[in-house]
Structures are given as C-alpha cells and as structure tokens.
Backbone as CSV, one residue per row, in Angstrom:
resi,resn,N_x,N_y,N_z,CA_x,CA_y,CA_z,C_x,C_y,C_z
1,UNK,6.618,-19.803,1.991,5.457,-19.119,2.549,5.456,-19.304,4.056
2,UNK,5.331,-18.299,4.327,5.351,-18.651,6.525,3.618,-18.626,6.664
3,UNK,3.343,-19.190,7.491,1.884,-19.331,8.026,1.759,-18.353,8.790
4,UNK,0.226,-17.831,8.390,-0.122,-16.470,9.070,0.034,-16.472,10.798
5,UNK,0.132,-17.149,11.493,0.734,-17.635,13.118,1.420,-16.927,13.221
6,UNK,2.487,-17.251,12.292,3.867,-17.142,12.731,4.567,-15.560,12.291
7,UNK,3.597,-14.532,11.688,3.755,-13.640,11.386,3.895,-12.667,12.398
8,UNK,4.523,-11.890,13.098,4.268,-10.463,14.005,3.233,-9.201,13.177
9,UNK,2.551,-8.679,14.300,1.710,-7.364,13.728,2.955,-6.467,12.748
10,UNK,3.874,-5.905,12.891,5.009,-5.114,12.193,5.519,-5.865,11.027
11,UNK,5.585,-6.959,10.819,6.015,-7.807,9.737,4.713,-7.802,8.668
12,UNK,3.585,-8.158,9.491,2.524,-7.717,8.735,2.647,-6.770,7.825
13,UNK,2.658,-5.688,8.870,2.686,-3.889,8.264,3.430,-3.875,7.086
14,UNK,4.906,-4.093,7.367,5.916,-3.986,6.506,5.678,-4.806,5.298
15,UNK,4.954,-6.079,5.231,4.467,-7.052,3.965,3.880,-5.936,2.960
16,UNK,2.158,-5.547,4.192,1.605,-4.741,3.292,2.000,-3.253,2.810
17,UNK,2.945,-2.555,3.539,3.723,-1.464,2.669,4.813,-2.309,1.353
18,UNK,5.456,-3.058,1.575,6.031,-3.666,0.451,5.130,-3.714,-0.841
19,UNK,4.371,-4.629,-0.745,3.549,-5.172,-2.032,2.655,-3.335,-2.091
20,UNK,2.691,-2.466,-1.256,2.135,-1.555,-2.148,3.014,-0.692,-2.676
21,UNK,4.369,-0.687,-2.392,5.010,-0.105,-3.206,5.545,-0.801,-4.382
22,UNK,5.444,-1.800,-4.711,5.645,-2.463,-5.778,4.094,-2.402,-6.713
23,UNK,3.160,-1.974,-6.169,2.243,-1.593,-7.127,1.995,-0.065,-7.130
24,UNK,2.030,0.486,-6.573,2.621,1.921,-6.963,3.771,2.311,-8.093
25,UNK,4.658,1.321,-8.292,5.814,1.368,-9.284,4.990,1.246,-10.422
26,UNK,4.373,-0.124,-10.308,3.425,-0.021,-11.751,2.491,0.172,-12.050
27,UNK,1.854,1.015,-11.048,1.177,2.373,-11.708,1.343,2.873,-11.937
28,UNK,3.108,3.947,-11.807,3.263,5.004,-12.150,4.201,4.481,-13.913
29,UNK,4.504,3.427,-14.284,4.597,2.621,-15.519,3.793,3.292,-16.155
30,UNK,2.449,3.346,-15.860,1.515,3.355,-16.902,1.465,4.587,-17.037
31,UNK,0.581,5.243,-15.789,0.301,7.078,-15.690,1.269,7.558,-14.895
32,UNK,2.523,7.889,-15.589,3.621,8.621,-15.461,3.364,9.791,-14.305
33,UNK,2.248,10.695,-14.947,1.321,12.427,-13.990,0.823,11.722,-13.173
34,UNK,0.512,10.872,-12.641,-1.045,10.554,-11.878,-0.478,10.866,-10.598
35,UNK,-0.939,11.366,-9.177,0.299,11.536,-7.959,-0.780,10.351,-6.922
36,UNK,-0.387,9.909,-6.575,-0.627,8.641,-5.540,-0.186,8.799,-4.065
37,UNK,-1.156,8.161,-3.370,-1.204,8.036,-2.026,-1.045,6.730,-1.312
38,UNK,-0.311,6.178,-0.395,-0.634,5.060,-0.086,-0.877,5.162,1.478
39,UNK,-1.966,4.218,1.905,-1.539,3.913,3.212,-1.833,2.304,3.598
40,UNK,-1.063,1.977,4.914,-1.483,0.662,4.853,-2.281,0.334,6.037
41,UNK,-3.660,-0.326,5.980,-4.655,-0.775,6.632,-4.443,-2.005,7.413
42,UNK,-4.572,-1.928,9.165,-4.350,-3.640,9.163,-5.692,-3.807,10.717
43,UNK,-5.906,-4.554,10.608,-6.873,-4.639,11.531,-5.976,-5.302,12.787
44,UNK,-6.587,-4.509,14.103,-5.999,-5.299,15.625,-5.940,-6.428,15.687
45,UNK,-7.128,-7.298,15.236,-7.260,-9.164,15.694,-6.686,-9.116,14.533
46,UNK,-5.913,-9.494,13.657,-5.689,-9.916,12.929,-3.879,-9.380,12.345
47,UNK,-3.504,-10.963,11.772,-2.097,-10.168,11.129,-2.219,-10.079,9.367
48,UNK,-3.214,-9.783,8.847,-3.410,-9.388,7.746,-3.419,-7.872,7.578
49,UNK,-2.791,-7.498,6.769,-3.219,-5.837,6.175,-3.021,-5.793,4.732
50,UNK,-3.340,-4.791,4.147,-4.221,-3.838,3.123,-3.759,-2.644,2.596
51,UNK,-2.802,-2.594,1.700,-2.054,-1.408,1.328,-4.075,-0.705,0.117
52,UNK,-3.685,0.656,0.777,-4.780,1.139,0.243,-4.209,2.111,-0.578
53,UNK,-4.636,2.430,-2.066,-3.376,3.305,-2.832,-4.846,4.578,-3.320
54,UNK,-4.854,5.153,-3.596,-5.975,6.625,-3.741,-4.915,7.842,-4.864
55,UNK,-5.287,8.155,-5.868,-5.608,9.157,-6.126,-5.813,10.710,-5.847
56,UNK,-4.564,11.485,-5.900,-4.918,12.995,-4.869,-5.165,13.743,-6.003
57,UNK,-6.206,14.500,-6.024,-6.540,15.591,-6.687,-5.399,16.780,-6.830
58,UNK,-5.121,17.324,-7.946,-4.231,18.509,-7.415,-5.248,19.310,-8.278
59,UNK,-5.019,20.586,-7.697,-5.926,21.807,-8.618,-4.527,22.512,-9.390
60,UNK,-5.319,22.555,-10.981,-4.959,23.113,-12.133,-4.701,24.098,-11.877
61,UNK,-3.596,24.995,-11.980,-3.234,26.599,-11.696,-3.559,26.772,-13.535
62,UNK,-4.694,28.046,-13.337,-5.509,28.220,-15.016,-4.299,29.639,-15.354
C-alpha cells in the first residue's frame, strides 16, 4: 500500500479509472444489455478520486 503523500494527482486518476474498469467488467457479468458510462471524479486538494459509473438510456426503435 503507498501512503496517500506519496501518490501524484495522475496516479490518482489512473487508480480511480482502474478500479472502475474492473467494476464495469462485473457489471457487465451480470447485465450483459445494460450500456455504461464511466467517468472519474477527483477533487484539486486532494489525491483521492471516484470512478463514477451511470447508466445511459438508449431509446427503443418501436
């Protein structure tokens, strides 16, 4: 484990795109159709971020 110090803002980033594409994988495990969005959230003071994953609507062609 490295201590949050010693982390760069981009290493950050790249953490939190990692771990959300590894949960994006197993979501799409489950709901095969479902189409997914990710983005990743990180705040300025801080080297923490936030993979945010959402749900896109598509419209049904009837």
């Amino acid at each position: 484990v490295i201590p949050q110090a010693d982390i760069s803002f981009s290493d950050s980033l790249r953490l939190g795109y990692e771990r959300g594409i590894i949960l994006m994988k197993e979501i799409k495990k489950i709901y095969p159709d479902v189409v997914i969005d990710m983005s990743v959230n990180s705040a300025a003071s801080s080297t923490t971020s936030k993979a945010i994953i959402t749900t896109i609507n598509k419209k049904v062609s009837e």
